[in-house]
C-alpha positions in Angstrom: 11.3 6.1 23.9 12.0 5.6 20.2 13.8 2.3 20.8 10.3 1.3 22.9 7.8 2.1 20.6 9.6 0.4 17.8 10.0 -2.4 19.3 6.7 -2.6 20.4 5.4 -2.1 16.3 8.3 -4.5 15.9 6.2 -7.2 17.5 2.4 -6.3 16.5 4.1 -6.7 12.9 5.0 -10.5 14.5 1.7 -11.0 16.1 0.0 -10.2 12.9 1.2 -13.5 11.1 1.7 -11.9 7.6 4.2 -14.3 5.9 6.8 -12.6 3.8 7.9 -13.1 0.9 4.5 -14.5 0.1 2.8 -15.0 -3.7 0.2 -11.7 -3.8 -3.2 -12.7 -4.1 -5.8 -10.8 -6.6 -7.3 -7.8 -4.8 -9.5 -4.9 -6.5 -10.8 -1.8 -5.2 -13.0 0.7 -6.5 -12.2 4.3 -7.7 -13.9 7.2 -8.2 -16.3 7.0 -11.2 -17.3 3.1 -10.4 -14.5 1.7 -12.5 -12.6 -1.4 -10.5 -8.7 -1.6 -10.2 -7.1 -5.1 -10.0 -3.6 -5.8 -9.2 -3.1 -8.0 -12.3 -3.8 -5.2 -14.8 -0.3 -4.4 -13.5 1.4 -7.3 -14.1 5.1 -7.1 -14.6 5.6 -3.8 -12.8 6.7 -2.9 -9.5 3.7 -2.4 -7.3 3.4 -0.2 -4.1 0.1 -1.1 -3.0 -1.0 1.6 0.1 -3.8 1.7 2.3 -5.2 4.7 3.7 -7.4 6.6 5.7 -8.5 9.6 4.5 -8.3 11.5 7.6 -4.4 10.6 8.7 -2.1 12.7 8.3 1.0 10.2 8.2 -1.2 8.9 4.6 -1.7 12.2 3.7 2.0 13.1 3.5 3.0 9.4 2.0 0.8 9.8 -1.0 2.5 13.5 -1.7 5.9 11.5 -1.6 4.8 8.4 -3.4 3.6 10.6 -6.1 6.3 12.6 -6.4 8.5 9.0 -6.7 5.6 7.7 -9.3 7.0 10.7 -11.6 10.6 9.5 -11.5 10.1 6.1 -11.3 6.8 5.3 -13.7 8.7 5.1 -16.7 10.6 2.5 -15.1 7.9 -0.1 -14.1 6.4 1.7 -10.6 2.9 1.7 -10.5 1.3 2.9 -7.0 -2.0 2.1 -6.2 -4.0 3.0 -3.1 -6.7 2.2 -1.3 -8.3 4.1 1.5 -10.7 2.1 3.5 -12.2 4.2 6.5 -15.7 4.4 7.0 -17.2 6.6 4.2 -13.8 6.4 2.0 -16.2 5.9 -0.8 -17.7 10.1 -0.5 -14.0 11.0 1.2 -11.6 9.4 -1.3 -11.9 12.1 -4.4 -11.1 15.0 -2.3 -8.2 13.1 -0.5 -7.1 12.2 -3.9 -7.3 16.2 -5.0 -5.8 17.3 -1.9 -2.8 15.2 -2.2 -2.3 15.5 -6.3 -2.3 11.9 -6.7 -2.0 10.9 -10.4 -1.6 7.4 -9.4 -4.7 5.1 -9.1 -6.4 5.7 -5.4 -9.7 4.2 -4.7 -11.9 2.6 -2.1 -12.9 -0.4 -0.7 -14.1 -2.6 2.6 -11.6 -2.7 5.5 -12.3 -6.3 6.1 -11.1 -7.0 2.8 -7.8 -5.4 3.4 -7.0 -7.3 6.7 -7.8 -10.5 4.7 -5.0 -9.2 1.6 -2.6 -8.1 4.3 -2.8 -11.2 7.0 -3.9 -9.2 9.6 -6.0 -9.7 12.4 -9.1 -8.2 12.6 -8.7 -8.1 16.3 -5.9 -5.8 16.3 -5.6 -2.2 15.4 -3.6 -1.5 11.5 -1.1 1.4 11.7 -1.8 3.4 8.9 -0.3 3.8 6.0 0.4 0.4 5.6 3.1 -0.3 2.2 3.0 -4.0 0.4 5.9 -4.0 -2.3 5.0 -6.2 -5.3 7.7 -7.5 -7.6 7.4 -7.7 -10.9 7.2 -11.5 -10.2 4.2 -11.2 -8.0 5.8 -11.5 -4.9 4.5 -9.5 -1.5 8.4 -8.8 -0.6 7.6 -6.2 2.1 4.7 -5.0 4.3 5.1 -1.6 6.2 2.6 -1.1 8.9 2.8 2.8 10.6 3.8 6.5 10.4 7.2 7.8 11.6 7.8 4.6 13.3 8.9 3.0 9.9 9.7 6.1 7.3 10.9 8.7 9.6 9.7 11.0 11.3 10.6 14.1 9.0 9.5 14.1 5.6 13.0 14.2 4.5 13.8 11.2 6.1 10.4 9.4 5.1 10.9 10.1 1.4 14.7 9.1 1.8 13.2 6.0 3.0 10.3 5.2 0.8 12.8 6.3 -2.4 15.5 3.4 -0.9 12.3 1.2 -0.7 11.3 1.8 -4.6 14.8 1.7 -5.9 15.8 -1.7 -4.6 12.6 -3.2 -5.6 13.2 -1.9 -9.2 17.0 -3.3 -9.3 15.3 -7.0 -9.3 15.0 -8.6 -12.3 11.5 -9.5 -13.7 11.0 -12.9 -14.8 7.5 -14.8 -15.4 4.7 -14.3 -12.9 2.6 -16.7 -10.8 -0.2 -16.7 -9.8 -2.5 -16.7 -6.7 -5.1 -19.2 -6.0 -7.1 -16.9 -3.3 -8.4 -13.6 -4.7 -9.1 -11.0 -2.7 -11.3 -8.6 -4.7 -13.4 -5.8 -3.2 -17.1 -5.7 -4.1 -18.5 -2.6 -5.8 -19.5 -0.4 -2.5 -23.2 0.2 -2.8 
């Protein structure tokens, strides 16, 4: 049944049409307390950019491990960012954020936005979380759509996972950035 269902997120990932490796655009999002968060005020580091919903429970427990990762690996050019985009995320995101200890950046912003950044059609449903690893050169060089399916279905094994994730993309060696003709940059929710 495994084998079946991920196969099955196999090939949504396929239908979606994100091309990896691709340059990362500019995207923003909003955080608590109005101020906006771009991805280029991170330039050079290692980004793990997540998107949320506030009221999953597979997000819930990848933010808890991504933190705990953003404490080893901070000092050595990780920088998570998140970005819950559910309907109301704006009045839901600051008690996520305190119910998960999240040091790390994790705001808000428009779900339509969010399909654009990751390539994904609007007409089909995101697995949540969904992961986009940023190198230090700018470069989208993974997209992880799903729960279990992807990180494991224990925590164990999801944090075993996500920690393999962070440490080969901080083994790469920076070098100078490009840059992104299309930004993608959330507008201040209202």
């Amino acid at each position: 049944m495994r084998a079946i269902a991920a196969a099955l997120l196999l090939s949504i990932g396929m239908m979606s049409g994100a091309t990896i490796p691709r340059q990362s655009a500019e995207y923003g999002f909003e955080i608590p307390g109005g101020k906006q968060v771009l991805l280029s005020q991170h330039k050079g580091k290692v980004i793990m950019l997540g998107f949320y919903l506030t009221t999953c429970p597979h997000c819930k427990d990848t933010v808890k491990i991504i933190e705990k990762l953003h404490k080893q690996y901070g000092s050595q050019g990780f920088q998570p960012l998140g970005v819950c985009i559910n309907d109301m995320a704006k009045m839901l995101t600051p008690d996520f954020i305190k119910e998960q200890g999240a040091t790390f950046p994790i705001g808000y912003g428009p779900r339509d936005a969010a399909y654009g950044y990751l390539q994904h059609p609007t007409m089909l449903q995101l697995y949540m979380p969904t992961l986009v690893i940023i190198d230090r050169k700018g470069q989208i060089t993974a997209q992880y759509m799903g729960g279990d399916l992807i990180f494991g279905k224990d925590l164990v094994e999801r944090e075993k996972n996500l920690r393999k994730v962070v440490e080969d993309a901080l083994k790469k060696p920076a070098g100078p950035a490009a840059t992104s003709k299309k930004p993608v940059v959330a507008k201040k929710a209202s």
